[in-house]
One Martini backbone bead per residue (centre of mass of N, CA, C, O) as a GRO file, in nm:
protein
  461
    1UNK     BB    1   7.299  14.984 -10.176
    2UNK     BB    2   7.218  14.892  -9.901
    3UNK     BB    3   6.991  14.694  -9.978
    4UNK     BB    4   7.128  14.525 -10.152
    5UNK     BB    5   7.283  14.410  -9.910
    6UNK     BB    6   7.123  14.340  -9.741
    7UNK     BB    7   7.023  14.137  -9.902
    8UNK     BB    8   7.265  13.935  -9.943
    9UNK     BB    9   7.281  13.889  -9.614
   10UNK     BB   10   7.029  13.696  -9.639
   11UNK     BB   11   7.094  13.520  -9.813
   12UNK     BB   12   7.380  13.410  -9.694
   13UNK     BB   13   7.192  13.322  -9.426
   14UNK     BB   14   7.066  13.102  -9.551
   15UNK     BB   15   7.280  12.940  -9.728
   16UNK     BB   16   7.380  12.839  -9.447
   17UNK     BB   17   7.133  12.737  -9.281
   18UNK     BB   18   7.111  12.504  -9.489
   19UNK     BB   19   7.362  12.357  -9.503
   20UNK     BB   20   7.363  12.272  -9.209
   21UNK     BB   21   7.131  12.147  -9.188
   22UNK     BB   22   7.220  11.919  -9.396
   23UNK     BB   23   7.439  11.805  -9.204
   24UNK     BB   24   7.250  11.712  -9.003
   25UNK     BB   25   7.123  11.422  -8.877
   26UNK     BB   26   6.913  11.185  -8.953
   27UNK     BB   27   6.686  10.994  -8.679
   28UNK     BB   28   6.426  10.833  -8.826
   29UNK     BB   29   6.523  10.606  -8.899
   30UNK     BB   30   6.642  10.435  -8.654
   31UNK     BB   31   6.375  10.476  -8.485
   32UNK     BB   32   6.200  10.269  -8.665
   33UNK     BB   33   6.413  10.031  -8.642
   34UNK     BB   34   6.498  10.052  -8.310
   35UNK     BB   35   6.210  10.049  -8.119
   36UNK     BB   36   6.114   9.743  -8.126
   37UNK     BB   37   6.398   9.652  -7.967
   38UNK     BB   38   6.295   9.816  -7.721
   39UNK     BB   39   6.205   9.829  -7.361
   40UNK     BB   40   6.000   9.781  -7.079
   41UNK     BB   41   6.080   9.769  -6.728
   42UNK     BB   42   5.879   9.621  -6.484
   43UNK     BB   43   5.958   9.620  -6.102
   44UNK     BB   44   5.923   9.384  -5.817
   45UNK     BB   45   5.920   9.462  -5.444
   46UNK     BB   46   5.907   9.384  -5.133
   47UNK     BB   47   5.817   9.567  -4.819
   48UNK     BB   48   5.901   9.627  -4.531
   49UNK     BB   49   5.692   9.760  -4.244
   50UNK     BB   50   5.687   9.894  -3.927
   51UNK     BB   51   5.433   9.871  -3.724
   52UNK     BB   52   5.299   9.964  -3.371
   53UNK     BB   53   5.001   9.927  -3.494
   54UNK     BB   54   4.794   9.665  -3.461
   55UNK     BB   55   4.613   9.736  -3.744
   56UNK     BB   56   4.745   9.982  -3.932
   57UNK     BB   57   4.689  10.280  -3.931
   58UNK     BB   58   4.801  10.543  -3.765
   59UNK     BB   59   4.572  10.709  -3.582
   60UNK     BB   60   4.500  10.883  -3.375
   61UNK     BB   61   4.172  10.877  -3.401
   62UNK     BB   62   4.164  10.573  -3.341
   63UNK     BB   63   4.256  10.571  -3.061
   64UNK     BB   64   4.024  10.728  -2.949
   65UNK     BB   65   3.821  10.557  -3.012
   66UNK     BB   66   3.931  10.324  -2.843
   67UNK     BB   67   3.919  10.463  -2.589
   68UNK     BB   68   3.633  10.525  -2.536
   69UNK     BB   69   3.495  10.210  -2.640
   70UNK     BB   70   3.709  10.027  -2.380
   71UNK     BB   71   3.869  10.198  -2.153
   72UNK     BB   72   4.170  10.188  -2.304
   73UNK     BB   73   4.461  10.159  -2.478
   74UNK     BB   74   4.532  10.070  -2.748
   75UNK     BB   75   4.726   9.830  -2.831
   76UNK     BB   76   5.111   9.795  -2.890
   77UNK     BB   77   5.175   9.574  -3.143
   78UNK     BB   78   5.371   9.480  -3.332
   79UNK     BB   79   5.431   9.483  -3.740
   80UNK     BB   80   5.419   9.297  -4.015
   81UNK     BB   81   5.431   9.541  -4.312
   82UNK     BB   82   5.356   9.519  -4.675
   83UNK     BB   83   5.484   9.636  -4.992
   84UNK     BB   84   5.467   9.740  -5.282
   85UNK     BB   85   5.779   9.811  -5.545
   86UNK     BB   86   5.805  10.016  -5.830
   87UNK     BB   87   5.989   9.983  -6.100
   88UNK     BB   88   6.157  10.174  -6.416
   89UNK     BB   89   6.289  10.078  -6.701
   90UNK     BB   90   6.522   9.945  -6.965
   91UNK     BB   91   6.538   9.796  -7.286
   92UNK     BB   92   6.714   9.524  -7.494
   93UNK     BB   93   6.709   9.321  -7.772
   94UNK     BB   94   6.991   9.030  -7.865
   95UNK     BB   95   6.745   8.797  -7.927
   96UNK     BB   96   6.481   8.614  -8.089
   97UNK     BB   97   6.488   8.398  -7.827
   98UNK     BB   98   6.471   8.656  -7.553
   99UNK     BB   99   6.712   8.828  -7.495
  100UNK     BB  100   6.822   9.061  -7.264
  101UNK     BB  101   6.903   9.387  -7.173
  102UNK     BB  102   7.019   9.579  -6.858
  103UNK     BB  103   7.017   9.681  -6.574
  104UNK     BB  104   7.032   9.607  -6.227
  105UNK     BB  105   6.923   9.825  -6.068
  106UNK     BB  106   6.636   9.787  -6.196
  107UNK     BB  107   6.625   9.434  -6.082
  108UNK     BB  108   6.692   9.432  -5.821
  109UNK     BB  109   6.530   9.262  -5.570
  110UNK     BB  110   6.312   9.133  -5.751
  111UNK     BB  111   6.083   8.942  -5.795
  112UNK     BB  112   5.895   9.114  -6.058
  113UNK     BB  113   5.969   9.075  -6.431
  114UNK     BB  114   5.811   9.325  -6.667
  115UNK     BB  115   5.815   9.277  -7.031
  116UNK     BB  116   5.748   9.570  -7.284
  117UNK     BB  117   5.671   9.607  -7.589
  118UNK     BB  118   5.591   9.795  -7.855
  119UNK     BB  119   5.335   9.572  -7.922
  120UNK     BB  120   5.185   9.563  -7.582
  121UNK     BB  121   5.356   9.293  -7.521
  122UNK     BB  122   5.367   9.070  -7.244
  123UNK     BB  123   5.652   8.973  -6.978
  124UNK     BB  124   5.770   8.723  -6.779
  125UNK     BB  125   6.143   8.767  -6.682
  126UNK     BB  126   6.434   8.629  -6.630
  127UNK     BB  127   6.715   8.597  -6.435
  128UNK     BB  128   7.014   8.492  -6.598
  129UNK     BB  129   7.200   8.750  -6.485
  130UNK     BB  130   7.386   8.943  -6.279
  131UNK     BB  131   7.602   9.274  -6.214
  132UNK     BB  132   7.696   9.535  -6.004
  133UNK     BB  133   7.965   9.663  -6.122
  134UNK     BB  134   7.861   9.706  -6.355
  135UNK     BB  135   7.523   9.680  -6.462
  136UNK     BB  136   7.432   9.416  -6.544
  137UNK     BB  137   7.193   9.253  -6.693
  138UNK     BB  138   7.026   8.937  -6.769
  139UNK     BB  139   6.766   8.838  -6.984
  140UNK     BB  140   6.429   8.617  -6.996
  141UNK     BB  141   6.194   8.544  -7.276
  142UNK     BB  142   5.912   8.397  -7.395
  143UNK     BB  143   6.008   8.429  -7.712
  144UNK     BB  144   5.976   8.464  -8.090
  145UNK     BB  145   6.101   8.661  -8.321
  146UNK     BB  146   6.240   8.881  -8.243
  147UNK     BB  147   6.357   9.218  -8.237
  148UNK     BB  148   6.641   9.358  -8.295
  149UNK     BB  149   7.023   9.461  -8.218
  150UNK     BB  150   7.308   9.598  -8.323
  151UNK     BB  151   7.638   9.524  -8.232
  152UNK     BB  152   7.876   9.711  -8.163
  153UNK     BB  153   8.184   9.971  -8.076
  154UNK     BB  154   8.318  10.133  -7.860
  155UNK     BB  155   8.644  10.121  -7.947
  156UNK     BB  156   8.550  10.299  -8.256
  157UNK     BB  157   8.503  10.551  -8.073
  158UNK     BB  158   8.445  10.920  -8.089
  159UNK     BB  159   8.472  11.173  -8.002
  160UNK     BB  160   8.197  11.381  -8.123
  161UNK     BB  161   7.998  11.191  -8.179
  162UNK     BB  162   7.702  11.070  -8.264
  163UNK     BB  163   7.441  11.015  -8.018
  164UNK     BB  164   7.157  10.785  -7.935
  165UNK     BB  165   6.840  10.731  -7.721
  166UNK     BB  166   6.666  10.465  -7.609
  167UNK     BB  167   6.341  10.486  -7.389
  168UNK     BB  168   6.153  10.582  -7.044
  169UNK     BB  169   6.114  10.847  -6.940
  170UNK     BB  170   5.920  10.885  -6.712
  171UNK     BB  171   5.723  10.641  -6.887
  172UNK     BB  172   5.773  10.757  -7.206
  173UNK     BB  173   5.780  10.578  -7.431
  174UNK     BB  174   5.990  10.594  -7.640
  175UNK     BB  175   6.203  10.788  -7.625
  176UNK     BB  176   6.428  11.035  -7.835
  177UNK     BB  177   6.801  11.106  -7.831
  178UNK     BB  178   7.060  11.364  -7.843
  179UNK     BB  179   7.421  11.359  -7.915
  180UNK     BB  180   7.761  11.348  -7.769
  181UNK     BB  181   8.054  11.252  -7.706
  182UNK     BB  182   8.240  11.315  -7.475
  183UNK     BB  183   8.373  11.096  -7.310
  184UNK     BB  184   8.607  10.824  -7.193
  185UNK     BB  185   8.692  10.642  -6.971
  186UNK     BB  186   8.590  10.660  -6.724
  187UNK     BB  187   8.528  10.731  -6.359
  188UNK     BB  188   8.297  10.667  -6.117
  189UNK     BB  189   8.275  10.686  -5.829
  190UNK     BB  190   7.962  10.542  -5.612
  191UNK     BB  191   7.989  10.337  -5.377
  192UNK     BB  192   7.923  10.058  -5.633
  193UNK     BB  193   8.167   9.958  -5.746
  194UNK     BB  194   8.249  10.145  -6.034
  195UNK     BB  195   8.569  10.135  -6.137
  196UNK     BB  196   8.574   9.926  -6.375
  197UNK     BB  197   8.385  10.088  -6.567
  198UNK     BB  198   8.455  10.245  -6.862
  199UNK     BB  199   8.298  10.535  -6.948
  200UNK     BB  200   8.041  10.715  -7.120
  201UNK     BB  201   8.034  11.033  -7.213
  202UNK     BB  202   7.731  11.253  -7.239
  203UNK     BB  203   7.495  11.462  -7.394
  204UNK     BB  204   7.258  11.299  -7.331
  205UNK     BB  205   6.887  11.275  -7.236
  206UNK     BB  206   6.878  11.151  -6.892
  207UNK     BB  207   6.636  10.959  -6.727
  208UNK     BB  208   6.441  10.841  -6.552
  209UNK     BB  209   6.397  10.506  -6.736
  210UNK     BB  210   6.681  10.509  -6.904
  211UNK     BB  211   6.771  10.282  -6.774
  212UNK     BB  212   6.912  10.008  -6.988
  213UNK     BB  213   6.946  10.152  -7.233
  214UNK     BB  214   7.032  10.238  -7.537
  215UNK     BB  215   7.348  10.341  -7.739
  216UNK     BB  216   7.346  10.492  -8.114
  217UNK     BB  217   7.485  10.530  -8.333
  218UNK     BB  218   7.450  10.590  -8.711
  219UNK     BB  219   7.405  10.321  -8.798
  220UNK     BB  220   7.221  10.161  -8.543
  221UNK     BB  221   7.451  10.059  -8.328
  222UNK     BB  222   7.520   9.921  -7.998
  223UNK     BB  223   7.752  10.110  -7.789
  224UNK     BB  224   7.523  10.148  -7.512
  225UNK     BB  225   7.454  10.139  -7.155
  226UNK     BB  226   7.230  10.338  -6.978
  227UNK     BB  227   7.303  10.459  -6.630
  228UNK     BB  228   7.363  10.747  -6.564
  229UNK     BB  229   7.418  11.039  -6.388
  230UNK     BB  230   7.456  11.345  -6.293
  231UNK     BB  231   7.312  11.531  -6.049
  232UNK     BB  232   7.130  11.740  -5.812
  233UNK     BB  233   6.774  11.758  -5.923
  234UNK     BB  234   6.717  11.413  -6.045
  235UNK     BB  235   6.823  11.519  -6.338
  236UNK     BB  236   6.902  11.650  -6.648
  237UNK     BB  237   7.267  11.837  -6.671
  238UNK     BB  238   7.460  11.707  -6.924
  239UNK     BB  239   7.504  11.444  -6.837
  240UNK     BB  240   7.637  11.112  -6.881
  241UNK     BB  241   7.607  10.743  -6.867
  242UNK     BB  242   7.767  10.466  -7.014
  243UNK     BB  243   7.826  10.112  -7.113
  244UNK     BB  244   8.017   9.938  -7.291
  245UNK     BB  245   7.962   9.705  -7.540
  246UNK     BB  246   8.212   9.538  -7.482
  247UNK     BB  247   8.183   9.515  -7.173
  248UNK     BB  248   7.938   9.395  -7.156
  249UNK     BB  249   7.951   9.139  -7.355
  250UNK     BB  250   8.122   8.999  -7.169
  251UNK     BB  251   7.943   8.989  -6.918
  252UNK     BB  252   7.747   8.825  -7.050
  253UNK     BB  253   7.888   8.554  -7.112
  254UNK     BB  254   7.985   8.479  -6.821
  255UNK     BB  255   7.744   8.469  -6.729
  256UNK     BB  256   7.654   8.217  -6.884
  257UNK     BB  257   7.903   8.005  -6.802
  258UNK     BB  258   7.942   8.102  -6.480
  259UNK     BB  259   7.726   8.373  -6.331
  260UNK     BB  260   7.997   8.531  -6.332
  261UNK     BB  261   8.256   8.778  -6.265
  262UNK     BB  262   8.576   8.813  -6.378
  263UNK     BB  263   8.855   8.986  -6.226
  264UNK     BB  264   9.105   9.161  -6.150
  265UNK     BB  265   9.386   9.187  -5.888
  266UNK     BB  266   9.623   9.342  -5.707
  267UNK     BB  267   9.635   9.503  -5.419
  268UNK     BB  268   9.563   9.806  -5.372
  269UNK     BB  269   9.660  10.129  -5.280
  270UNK     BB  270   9.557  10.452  -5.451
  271UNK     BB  271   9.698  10.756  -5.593
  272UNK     BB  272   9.759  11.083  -5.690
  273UNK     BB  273   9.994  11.277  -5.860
  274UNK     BB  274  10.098  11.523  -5.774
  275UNK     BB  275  10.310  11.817  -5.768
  276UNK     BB  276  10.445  11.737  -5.519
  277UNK     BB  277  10.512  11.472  -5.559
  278UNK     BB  278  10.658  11.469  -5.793
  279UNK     BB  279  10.892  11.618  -5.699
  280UNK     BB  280  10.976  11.405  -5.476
  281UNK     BB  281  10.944  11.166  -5.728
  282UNK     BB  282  11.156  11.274  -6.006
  283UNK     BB  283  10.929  11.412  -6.153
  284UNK     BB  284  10.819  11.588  -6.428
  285UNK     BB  285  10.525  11.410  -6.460
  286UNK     BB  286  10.240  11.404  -6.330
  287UNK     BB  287  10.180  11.056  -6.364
  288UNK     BB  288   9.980  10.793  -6.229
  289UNK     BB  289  10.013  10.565  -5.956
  290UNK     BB  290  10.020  10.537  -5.592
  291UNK     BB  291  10.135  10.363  -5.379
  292UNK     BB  292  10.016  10.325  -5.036
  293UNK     BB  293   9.896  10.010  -5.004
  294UNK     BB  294   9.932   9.686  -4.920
  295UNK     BB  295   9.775   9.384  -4.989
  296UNK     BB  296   9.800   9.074  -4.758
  297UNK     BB  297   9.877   8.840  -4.997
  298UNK     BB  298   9.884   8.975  -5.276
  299UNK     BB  299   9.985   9.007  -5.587
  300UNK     BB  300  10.148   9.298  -5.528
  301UNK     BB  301  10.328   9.138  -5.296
  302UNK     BB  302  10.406   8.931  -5.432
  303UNK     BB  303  10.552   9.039  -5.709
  304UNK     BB  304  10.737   9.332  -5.560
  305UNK     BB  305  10.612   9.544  -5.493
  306UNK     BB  306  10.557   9.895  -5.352
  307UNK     BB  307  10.581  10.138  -5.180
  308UNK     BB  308  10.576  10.426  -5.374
  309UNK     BB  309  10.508  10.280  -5.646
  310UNK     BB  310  10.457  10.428  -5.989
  311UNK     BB  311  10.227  10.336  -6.165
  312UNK     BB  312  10.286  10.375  -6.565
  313UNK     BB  313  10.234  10.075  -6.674
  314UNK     BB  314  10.000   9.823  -6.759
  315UNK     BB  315  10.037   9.584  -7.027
  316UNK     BB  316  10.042   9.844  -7.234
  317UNK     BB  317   9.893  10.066  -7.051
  318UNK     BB  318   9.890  10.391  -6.993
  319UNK     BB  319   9.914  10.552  -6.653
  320UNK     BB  320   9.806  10.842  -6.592
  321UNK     BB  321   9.569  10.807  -6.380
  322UNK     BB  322   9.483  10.628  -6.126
  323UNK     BB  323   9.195  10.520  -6.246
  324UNK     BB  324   9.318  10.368  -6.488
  325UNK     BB  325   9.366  10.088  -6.303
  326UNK     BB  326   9.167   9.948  -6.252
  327UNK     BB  327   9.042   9.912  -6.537
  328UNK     BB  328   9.272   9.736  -6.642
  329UNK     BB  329   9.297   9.527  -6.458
  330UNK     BB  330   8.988   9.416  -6.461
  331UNK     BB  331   9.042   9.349  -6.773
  332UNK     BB  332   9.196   9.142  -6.659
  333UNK     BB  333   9.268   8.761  -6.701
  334UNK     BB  334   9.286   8.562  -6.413
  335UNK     BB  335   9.646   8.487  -6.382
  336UNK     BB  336   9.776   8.676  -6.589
  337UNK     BB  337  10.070   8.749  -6.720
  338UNK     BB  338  10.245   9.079  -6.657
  339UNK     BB  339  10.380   9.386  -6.717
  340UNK     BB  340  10.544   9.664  -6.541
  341UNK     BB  341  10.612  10.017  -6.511
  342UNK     BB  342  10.795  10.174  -6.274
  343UNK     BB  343  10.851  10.408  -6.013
  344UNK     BB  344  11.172  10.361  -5.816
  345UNK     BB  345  11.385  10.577  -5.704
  346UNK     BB  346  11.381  10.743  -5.975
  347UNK     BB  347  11.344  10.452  -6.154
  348UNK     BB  348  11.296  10.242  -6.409
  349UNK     BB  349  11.057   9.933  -6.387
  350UNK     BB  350  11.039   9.608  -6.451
  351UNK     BB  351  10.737   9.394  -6.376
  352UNK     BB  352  10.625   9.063  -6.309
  353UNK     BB  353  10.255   9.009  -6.311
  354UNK     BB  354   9.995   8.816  -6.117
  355UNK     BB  355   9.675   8.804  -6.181
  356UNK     BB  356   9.411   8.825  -5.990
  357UNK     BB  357   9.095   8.781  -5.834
  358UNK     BB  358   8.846   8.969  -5.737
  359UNK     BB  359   8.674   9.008  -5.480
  360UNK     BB  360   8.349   8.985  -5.437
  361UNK     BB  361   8.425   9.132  -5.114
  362UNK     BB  362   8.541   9.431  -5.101
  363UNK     BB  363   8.664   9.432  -4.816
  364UNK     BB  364   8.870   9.211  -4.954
  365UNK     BB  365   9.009   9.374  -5.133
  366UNK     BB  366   9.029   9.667  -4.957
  367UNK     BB  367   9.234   9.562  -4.692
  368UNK     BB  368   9.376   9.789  -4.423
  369UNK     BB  369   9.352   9.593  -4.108
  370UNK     BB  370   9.441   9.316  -4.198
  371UNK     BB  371   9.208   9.163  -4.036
  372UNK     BB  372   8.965   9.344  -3.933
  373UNK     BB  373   8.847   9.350  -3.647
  374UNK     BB  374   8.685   9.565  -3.626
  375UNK     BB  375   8.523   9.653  -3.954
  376UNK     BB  376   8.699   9.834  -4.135
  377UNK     BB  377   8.785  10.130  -4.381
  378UNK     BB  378   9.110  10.267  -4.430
  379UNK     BB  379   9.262  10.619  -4.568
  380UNK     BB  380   9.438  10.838  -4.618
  381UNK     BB  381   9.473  11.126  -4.645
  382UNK     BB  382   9.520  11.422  -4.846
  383UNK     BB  383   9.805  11.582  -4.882
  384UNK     BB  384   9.579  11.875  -4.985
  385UNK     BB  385   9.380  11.884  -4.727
  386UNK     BB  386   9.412  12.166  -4.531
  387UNK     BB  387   9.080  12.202  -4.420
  388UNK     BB  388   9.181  11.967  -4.206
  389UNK     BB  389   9.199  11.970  -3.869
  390UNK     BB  390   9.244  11.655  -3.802
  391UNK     BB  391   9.459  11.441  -3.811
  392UNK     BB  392   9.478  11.085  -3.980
  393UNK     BB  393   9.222  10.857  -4.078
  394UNK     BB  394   9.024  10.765  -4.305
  395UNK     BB  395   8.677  10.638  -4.278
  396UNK     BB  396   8.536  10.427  -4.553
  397UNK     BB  397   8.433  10.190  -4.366
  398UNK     BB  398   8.183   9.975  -4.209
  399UNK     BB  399   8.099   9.702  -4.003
  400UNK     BB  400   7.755   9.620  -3.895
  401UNK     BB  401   7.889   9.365  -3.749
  402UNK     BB  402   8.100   9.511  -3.579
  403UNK     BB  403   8.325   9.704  -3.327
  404UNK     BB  404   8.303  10.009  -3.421
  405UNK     BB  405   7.991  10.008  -3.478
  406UNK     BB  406   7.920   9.918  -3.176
  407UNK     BB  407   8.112  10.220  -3.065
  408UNK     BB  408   8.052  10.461  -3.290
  409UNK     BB  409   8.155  10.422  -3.564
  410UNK     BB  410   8.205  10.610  -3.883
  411UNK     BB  411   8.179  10.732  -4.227
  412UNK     BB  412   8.421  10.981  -4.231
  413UNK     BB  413   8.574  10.931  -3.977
  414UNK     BB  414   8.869  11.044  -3.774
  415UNK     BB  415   9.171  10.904  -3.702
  416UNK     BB  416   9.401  10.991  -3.412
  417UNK     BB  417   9.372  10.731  -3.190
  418UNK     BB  418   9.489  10.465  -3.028
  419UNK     BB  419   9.581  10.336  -2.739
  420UNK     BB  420   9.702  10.649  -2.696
  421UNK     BB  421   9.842  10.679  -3.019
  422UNK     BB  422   9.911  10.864  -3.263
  423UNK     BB  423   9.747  10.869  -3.554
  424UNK     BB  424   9.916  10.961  -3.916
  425UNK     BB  425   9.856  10.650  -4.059
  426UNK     BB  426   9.823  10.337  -4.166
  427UNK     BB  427  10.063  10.208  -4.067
  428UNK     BB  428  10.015  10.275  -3.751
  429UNK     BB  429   9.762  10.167  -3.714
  430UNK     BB  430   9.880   9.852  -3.798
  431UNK     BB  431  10.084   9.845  -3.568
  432UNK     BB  432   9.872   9.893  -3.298
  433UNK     BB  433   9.692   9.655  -3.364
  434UNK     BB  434   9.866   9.458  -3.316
  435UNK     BB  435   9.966   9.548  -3.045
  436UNK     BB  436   9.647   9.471  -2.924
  437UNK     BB  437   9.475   9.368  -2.624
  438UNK     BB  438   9.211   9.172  -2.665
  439UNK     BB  439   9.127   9.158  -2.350
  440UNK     BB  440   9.060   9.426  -2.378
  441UNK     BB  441   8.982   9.722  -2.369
  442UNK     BB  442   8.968  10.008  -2.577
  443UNK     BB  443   9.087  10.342  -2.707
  444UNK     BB  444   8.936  10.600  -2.950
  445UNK     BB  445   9.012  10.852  -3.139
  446UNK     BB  446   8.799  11.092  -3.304
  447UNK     BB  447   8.627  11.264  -3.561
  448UNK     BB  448   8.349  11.480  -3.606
  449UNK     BB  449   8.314  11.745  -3.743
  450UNK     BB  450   8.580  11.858  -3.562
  451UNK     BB  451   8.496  11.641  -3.347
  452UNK     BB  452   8.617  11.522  -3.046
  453UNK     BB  453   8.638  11.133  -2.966
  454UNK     BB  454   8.602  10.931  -2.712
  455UNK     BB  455   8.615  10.559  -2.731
  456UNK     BB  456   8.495  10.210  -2.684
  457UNK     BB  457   8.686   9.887  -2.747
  458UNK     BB  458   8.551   9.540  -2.744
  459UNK     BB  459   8.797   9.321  -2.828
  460UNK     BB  460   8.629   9.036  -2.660
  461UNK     BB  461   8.378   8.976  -2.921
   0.00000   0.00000   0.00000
């Protein structure tokens, strides 16, 4: 009895195990059909290093050797030496008359970008137009009758879906990877100003080389083009980001009819709504985004917009967290009057905004000291943070050519006091700055790493 158990028990794990076997997607015929339209792309592009050699050895025993053979050490003459930087990424053919898509980052500075066919056949490529906030970048091959791929829908894309990824992982070229949609409009700050690309999250495996390949439902359409990684150890950790193949093919069409992309613009700085602050402005449920403070003369102060206003829905798209804010808002067309729906006061109330174009300059999207004398970038701390030692506002930007950055302020450090006056958020900040004598120095106190330093600021530069 025992015996005839047992054999039925593996009967019927045999008989699951082929069920499943069965259910899982087979991706060979996809792989066949759309290998011959995805590309390799090798970019190049100069850079100098200075070398103090100027023979350009740097070699001690050089040096020694000039020293005993002419009786005095060879002169140190600075030079300019270059060399070039080849980097390697995907891409994917879009029209049979040579149009492809990359990410920009693949091609960013490159002199000459090199795009190599399934069939071994290499081209060099026009970049066509490239935009670095979305990672997009629009190339041109002289060449006919080449194979596509068919551009599908991110927007009917739902978690849990398997989606396939061809590129060239470290030069492997046209290697396929497979996995499931993890989440839907992601938002991923990485200091690239991308908070306008609502990401596909996926577990698919991605790895240096895929970034501009394709990623494919299971009809064979085109999704989403492979851009990022999650990573500590510079590969692949089980997260991966793609760019909504909605949202780059928008950027294409701009790209070609006007060289850049036009996006919305609120002018607004937001944080996240805490339970705590939730609590204190009059709401049931944490969420929406809180602005925190409005750049002078933008749509969102024409408007009549309010600092501590709560937006809550912006053109009908709900604002749940406030990362939601930029995307909604980045996707509508420059001009366009919306209604807003925020919570001023504990009441809600729909305001009519004419939505302006972000500035090509994030310096000037996100300007929070009036009129920026200075060269920075300040956002107060968040309410959470606990763990600061010091009060003040957090240095967000710094400008490489302003009086800040010549004074050795830097990003990371915190402003706790501007001549003489304790600074305890960027209102203060903003009051101070405004009645500042700008004819001579004066002193402002920073944090840095909880150590604290005066510097002198020379605001007659």
């Amino acid at each position: 009895m025992f015996e005839y158990r047992k054999i039925l028990f593996v009967i019927v794990l045999s008989f699951v195990g082929f069920i499943q076997a069965k259910d899982l997607p087979n991706f060979t015929d996809l792989a066949e059909e759309s290998s011959p339209a995805v590309v390799n792309i090798t970019s190049t592009k100069t850079v100098s290093n200075r070398n103090s050699y100027g023979g350009g050895f740097g070699d001690p025993r050089y040096d020694e050797f000039f020293e005993r053979f002419f009786g005095q050490p060879r002169p140190s003459v600075p030079r300019e030496n270059t060399r070039p930087v080849v980097s390697t990424g995907s891409g994917f053919v879009i029209s049979k008359d040579g149009y492809l898509l990359t990410n920009n980052h693949v091609i960013d500075g490159a002199d000459e970008v090199t795009v190599s066919l399934g069939d071994r056949r290499e081209f060099k490529a026009e970049v066509i137009g490239a935009d670095a906030r979305s990672d997009v970048a629009l190339l041109k091959i002289d060449a006919k009758n080449l194979p596509t791929l068919k551009i599908g829908s991110s927007k009917q894309l739902k978690v849990g879906e398997w989606v396939v990824a061809i590129g060239s992982p470290f030069q492997l070229r046209f290697s396929v990877t497979s996995g499931i949609v993890s989440a839907k409009g992601r938002s991923i700050p990485n200091g690239s100003d991308s908070t306008y690309v609502p990401f596909l999250q996926t577990d698919v495996a991605i790895n240096p080389g895929n970034s501009g390949g394709p990623l494919f439902n299971l009809n064979g359409e085109v999704i989403g083009i492979n851009s990022q990684i999650y990573t500590r150890s510079g590969g692949y950790m089980g997260v991966s980001f793609a760019i909504p193949i909605d949202y780059a093919m928008d950027v294409v069409d701009q790209l070609k009819e006007k060289g850049y992309v036009a996006r919305g613009w609120l002018g607004v700085s937001i944080q996240e709504v805490t339970s705590e602050l939730a609590e204190a402005l009059d709401m049931e449920v944490p969420k929406g985004a809180l602005i925190s403070q409005i750049v002078k003369d933008s749509p969102a102060e024409k408007s009549g917009l309010r600092e501590e206003d709560v937006i809550l829905f912006f053109d009908g798209e709900e604002i749940f967290y406030s990362a939601d804010l930029p995307l909604t808002v980045g996707a509508i067309k420059p001009d366009s009057r919306v209604n807003t729906m925020i919570l001023r006061d504990g009441k809600k109330k729909t305001i009519s905004v004419k939505v302006g174009e972000l500035p090509k300059d994030p310096s000037i999207a996100f300007n929070n000291t009036n009129e920026n004398i200075l060269g920075l970038l300040v956002e107060n701390q968040p309410d959470s943070s606990s763990e600061v030692s010091v009060s003040g506002i957090l240095v967000t930007g710094v400008d490489s050519e302003g009086i800040a950055y010549s004074s050795g302020i830097r990003k990371g450090d915190i402003i706790y006091s501007l001549a003489g006056r304790r600074i305890s958020n960027v209102e203060d900040f903003k009051r101070v700055l405004d009645g500042i004598n700008t004819e001579r120095n004066t002193r402002i106190g920073i944090a840095r790493n909880g150590n604290k330093r005066i510097l002198s600021l020379n605001l007659s530069k």
